[in-house]
Residue, then its C-alpha position, 0 to 999 in steps of 0.5 A: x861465791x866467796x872464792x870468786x872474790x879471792x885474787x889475792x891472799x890479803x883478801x883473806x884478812x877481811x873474811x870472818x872465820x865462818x867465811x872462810x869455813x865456806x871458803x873451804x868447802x868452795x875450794x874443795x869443790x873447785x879443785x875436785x870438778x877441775x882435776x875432773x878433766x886436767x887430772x893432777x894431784x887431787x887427795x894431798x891438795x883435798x887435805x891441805x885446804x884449812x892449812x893454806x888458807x890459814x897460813x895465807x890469812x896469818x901470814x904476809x905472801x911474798x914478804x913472808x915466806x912459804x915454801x911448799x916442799x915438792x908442791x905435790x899439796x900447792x894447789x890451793x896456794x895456787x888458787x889463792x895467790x891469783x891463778x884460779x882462772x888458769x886451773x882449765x889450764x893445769x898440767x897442759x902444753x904452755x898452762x899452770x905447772x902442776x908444781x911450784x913455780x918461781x916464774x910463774x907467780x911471786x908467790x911462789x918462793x921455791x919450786x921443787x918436785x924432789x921432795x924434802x928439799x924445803x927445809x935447806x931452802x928454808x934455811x938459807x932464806x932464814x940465813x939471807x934474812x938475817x944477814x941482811x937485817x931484815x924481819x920477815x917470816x919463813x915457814x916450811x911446810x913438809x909431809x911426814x913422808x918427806x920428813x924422813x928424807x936424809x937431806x930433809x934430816x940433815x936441815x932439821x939437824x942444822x936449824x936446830x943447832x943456829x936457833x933461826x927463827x924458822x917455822x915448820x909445818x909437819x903436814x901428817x896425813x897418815x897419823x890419827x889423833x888418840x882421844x885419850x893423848x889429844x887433849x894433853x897435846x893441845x894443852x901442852x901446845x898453848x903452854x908451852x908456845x906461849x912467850x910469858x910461859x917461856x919467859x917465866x921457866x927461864x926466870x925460874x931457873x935463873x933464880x933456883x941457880x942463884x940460891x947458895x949451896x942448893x940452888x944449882x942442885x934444885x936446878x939440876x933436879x928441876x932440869x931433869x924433872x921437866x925432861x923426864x916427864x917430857x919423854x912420858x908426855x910428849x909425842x914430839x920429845x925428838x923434835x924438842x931434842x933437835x932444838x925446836x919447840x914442837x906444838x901439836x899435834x893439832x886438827x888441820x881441818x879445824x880452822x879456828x884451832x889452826x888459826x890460834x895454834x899458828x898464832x902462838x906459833x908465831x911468838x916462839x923465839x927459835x925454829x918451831x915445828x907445828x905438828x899438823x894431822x889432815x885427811x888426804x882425800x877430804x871432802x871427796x869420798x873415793x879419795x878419802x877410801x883410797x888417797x893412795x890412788x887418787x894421790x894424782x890421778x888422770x880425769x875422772x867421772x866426779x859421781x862414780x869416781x871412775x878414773x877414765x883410762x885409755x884402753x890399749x897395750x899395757x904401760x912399761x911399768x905393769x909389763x916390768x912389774x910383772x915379768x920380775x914375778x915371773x924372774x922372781x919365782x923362777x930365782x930366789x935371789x931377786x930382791x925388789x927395792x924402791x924409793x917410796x914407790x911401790x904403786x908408781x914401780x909397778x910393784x904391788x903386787x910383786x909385794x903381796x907375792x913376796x913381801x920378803x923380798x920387796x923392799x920399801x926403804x920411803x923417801x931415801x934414794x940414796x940410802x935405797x941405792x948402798x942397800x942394793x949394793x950391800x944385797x949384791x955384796x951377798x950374792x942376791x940379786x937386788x933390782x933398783x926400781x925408780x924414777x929416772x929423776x929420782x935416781x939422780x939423787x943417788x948419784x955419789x953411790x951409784x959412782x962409790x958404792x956400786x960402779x967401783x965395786x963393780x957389784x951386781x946390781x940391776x936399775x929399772x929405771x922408769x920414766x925414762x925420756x918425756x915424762x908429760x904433765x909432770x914436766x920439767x922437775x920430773x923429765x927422765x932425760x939425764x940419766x944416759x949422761x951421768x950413767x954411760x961415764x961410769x965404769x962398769x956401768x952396762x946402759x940398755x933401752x928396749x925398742x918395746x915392751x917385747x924387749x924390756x922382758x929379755x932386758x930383764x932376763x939379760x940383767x939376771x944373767x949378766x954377773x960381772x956388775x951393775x947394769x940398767x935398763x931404761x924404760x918409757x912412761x907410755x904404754x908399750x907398742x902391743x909387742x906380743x910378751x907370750x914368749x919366754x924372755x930371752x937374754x940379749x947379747x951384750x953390747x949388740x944392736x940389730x937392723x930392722x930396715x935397711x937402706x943406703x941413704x942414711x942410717x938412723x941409730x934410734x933408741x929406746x921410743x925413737x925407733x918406732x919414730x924412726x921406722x914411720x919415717x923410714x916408711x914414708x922414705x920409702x915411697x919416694x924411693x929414698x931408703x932409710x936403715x933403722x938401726x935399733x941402738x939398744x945397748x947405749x953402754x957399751x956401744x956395738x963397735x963393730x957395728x959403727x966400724x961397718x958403718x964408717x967403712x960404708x961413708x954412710x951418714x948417720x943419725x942418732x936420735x934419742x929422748x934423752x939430753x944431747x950433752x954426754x948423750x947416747x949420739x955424743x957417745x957415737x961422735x966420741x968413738x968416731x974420732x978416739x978411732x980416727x974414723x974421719x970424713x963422716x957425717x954424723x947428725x945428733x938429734x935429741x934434747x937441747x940445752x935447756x928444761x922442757x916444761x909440761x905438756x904432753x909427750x906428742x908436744x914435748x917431742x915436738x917442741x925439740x923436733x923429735x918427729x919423724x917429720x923432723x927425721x925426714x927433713x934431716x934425712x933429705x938434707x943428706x940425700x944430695x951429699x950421698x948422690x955426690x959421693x956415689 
């Protein structure tokens, strides 16, 4: 096999282009009997293996740099830049990210798993190079979701103004190419990315300028003229009005078309956009009919294409997707918004009921976050529906445009804690930090599935502003949800196991952890209270004004960053009331990025174990003996 000679991208170079027609399917193969059993991000990387391996042929890794904007289609760079023999390891405790990673490969020049952040970092490269006298390449490639992110735009904007040398690869993979339109296009391409054509038009203007009385005029005409048939002609006039010669679109899974078009590319003096067309899913039938769901999937049977899943309760998010249904039925004022990620939310189906009322805005979690805040202004009811991770991205509006105003506005904040293979660029542990500091806010964490539906139903009745209710990855504990939801009493927690030992404030996923431990407590006779801490904002004050009259230790415990968490919270009270003489444990996330693997590993790596728990709490028993 062709592929098992590839460790390098320099070993590319030597193939002829019928080698690496084979190459290609070689990889297609490889990637599709791999993520067989690892699971991770199949359809985009079956689209992009022509791309990669055509970029990495032409260009000079790592003097030449290419930067993967999410890392979603980086598989293949992956396996050309030496890491193929790691694939049995992708997405697993201690193996190969299933993103970009600078650590793991000089390859790899920039790592991200928010999307549209390429083209800044390109920028910034192309900016470096320059002030540095250097003469490298710098190449972006970018999908056409991620294209229309607003920081994405905000690049385009700034590249097209300093004329950098700076190639972007548009990897469209919705598009198709008209017949009756191609042809023109592929023309238009080579003309117009050729350097004697734009040598030639620039002489030609300098000399229709330089003829007496009318040459200005003519070239006035000439400018127009050219400019004119541009908007009749040319799909990419906006890009050209950015500032960048726009080639394309061209065939992604036609190797040599590739190859020569890239190369023209090369020649153009300034940023050049090429506009690539590709099949997610290539090669790989079930992911060609639906990339969407097979954008990343888990292990699948490879001559079926069944996908095979655990069988179990139902995932927090299908329980969230289909309780707002029923909230939604029942009040016309819910609106549903999401950041590209109706699937992912679980709101697919609240589309087909209601697609009025659910609201895609792509790529744009800034922009997604003021629509909320413009709907409640009105007196609807928007839910934000969105990763914890993405949410960060919205972070100035969430403050400006919803927590000053104090507009009701509900965040269904999903991949809330661990968030497994997905790892370190995708960790939902930040948002109780940068959520509880904000006036108005209102934070809350079910114990189970049981308890997201009443979340739900205290945050449709909850009016005086914005409040949020986090939720796991992971499937729900088998709460029975045939009950009505029910709203919560603000700011109140509950006591599910009692004891006098130590009392252990849990929240969200920790509280069945804390339970396990209170039960093998139990047996040796050392009583542990399990405190359901489910209002992180606003805390349950006289709740902890019971505990500091008793003297009992305490210890939080949560799935979220220790800085500015849900125990800090606890601390900060304790001593703006002067409660003193306590001791108060704080177990959570340290200070530092938990990579991938799977959540039973990542918890404990931090030590967010009942394990764990159990040794805390024996360190305490002989300072409680001592006071009694």
């Amino acid at each position: 096999m062709l592929l098992e000679q590839i460790n390098r991208p320099e070993d590319l170079k030597r193939l002829s282009m019928a080698e690496l027609e084979v190459l290609a399917g070689e990889i297609r193969q490889f990637l599709i009997e791999k993520l067989s059993v690892t699971g991770g991000h199949l359809s985009s990387n079956l689209g992009v293996v022509e791309l990669t391996i055509a970029l990495h042929t032409l260009f000079h890794s790592p003097y030449d740099k290419l930067l993967f904007d999410v890392g979603h289609q980086a598989y293949v760079h992956k396996i050309l830049t030496g890491r193929k023999d790691k694939f049995d390891t992708l997405r697993k405790y201690k193996g190969l990210c299933g993103f970009i990673k600078r650590s793991e490969s000089e390859h790899d020049v920039w790592e991200a798993g928010h999307s549209s952040t390429s083209l800044s970092a390109a920028m910034g490269m192309a900016m470096a190079r320059d002030l540095k006298g250097e003469h490298n390449k710098v190449v972006a490639i970018i999908g056409d979701g991620a294209i229309t992110g607003g920081m994405a735009l905000e690049a385009m904007n700034h590249i097209g103004h300093e004329k950098k040398n700076i190639m972007v690869i548009l990897n469209d993979n919705e598009m198709s190419i008209a017949p009756n339109v191609g042809a023109i296009h592929n023309y238009l391409s080579k003309i117009r990315s050729d350097r004697h054509y734009l040598k030639a038009k620039e002489e030609v203007e300098h000399l229709l300028k330089k003829i007496p009385a009318i040459g200005g005029t003519l070239a006035k005409t000439a400018e127009k003229l050219k400019d004119s048939l541009k908007y009749f002609v040319l799909n990419g006039v906006w890009f050209e009005e950015l500032g960048f010669t726009y080639i394309g679109p061209v065939d992604g899974h036609n190797l040599p078309v590739l190859l020569d078009t890239l190369k023209q590319a090369e020649k153009v003096v300034g940023p050049v956009l090429v506009h690539v067309v590709t099949t997610k899913g290539k090669g790989y039938t079930p992911a060609e009919q639906d990339s969407h769901s097979w954008h990343g999937p888990g292990p699948y049977k490879i001559e079926s294409g069944q996908v095979l899943k655990s069988v179990g309760p139902p995932m927090y998010t299908e329980v969230f997707g289909s309780t707002l249904m029923k909230l939604a039925e029942q009040d016309s004022r819910i609106v549903a918004v999401t950041p590209a990620m109706p699937g992912g939310s679980g709101l697919l189906k609240f589309a087909k009921q209601f697609p009025s009322r659910m609201i895609d805005v792509g790529i744009a979690e800034q922009h997604a976050a003021t629509l909320c805040a413009g709907l409640a202004s009105e007196g609807l009811k928007p839910v934000f529906a969105v990763y914890s991770t993405f949410l960060q991205r919205a972070y100035d509006q969430v403050v400006h445009d919803i927590c000053r105003p104090k507009l009701n506005v509900a965040f269904a904040i999903d991949r809330a804690g661990f968030v497994g293979p997905d790892g370190e660029t995708h960790q939902g542990v930040y948002d109780i930090a940068f959520l509880r500091s904000l006036p108005n806010m209102v934070l809350m964490m079910p114990k189970d599935e049981k308890e997201l539906q009443d979340m739900m139903q205290t945050a449709l009745e909850y009016d005086e502003g914005p409040i949020a209710y986090r939720y796991p990855r992971n499937s729900g504990i088998g709460a029975n949800l045939d009950e009505a939801p029910k709203a919560i009493p603000i700011g109140t927690w509950e006591t599910l196991r009692d004891g006098d030992y130590a009392a252990v404030l849990a929240v969200g996923p920790m509280v069945q952890v804390a339970e396990e431990a209170s039960e093998q407590l139990a047996k040796e006779g050392i009583k542990l209270r399990v405190v359901n801490a489910r209002f992180i904002k606003p805390l349950d004050e006289m709740y902890l004004r019971q505990l500091a009259n008793e003297s009992i230790p305490i210890i939080t415990m949560e799935e979220g960053a220790i800085q500015g968490g849900f125990g800090s919270a606890v601390m900060e009270f304790f001593a703006a009331n002067h409660f003193t003489g306590l001791h108060v444990n704080v177990m959570g996330i340290p200070d530092y990025f938990v990579e991938h693997g799977s959540v039973k590993e990542q918890r404990e790596e931090v030590g967010l174990t009942a394990h764990n728990l159990i040794a805390e709490v024996k360190k305490l028993v002989p300072r409680k003996r001592q006071r009694a």
